[in-house]
C-alpha positions in Angstrom: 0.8 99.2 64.6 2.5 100.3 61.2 5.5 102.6 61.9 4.9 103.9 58.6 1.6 105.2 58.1 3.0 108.1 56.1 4.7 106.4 53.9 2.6 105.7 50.6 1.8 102.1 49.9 4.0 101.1 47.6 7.1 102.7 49.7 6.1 100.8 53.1 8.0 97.5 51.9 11.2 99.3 51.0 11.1 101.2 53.9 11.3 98.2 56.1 13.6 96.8 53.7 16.0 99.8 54.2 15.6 99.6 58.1 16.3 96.5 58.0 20.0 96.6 56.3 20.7 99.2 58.5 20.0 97.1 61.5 21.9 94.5 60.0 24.8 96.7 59.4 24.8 98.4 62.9 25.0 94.4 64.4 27.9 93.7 61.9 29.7 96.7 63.1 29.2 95.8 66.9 30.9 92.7 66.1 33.5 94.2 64.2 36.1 94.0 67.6 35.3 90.2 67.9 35.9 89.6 64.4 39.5 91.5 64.7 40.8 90.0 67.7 39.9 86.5 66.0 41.6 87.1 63.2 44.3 87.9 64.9 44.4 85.1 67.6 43.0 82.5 65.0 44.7 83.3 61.7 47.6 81.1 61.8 45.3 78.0 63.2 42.5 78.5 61.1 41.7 78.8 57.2 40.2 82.3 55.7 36.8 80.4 54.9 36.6 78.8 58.4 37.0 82.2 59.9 34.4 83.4 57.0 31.5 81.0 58.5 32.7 81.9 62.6 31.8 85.7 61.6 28.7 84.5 59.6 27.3 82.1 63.0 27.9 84.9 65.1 26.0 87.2 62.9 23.2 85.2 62.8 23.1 84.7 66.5 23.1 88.3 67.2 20.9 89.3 64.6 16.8 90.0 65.9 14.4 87.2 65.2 12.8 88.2 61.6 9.1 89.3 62.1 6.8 86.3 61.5 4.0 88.3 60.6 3.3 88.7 57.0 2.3 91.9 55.2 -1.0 92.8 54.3 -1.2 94.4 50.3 -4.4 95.9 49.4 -5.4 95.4 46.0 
């Protein structure tokens, strides 16, 4: 199923692109509370950059699984 069978060819791939930063950025923003009350709790124990790759693991463990699927281009 394409979700964006209206879309021109050439504007498919940015499309998902786009949707996929927003996703992104709506995960990063449900974490944002975590993040702050780490900070807070953590900052005196922990360095900036240590606290830097703690936001970064959690991201990645709350993001979606990438689509494995490649994309078909016509040619």
């Amino acid at each position: 199923m394409n979700p964006y069978y209206n879309l021109p060819l050439e504007q498919r791939r940015t499309q998902r692109l786009v949707d996929q930063y927003n996703a992104d950025a709506r995960v990063w923003k449900k974490l944002e509370p975590r993040r702050r009350a780490r900070r807070k709790l953590l900052r005196k124990v922990l360095t900036r950059k240590l606290l830097k790759k703690l936001d970064l693991a959690e991201f990645a463990a709350e993001r979606p699984a990438p689509d494995c699927i490649g994309e078909w281009i016509a040619s």
